[in-house]
matplotlib code that plots the C-alpha trace (Angstrom):
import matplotlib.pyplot as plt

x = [16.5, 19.7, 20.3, 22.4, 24.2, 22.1, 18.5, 20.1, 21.0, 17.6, 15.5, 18.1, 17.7, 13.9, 14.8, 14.9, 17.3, 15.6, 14.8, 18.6, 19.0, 16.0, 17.5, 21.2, 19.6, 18.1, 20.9, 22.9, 20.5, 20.4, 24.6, 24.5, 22.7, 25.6, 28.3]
y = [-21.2, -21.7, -24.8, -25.4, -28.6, -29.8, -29.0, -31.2, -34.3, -33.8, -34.4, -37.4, -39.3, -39.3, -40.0, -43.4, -45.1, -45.3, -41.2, -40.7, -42.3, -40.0, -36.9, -38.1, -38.2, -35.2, -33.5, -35.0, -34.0, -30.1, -30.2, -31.2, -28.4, -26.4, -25.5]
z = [29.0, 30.4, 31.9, 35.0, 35.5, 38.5, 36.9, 33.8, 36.1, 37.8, 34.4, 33.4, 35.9, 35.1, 31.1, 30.0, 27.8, 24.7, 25.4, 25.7, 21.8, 20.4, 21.9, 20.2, 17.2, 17.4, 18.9, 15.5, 13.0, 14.2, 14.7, 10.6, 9.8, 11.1, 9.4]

ax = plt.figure().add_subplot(projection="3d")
ax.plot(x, y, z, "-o")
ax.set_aspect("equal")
plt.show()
C-alpha cells in the first residue's frame, strides 16, 4: 500500500495517544532489525 500524505492525516486524527506510543515502538523494534 502506498500511503499518501492526506489518507495518513485522515487515520491520525482518529488514533489516540497511547496508539501513537504502540506504533513508535513498533516502528523502533522493526528499524533495529535493520542494518
Amino acid at each position: 500500500h502506498l500511503w499518501t500524505h492526506f489518507s495518513i492525516f485522515e487515520v491520525w486524527e482518529n488514533i489516540t495517544e497511547n496508539e501513537i506510543k504502540e506504533l513508535e515502538g513498533l516502528f523502533r523494534q522493526i528499524y533495529r532489525k535493520d542494518p
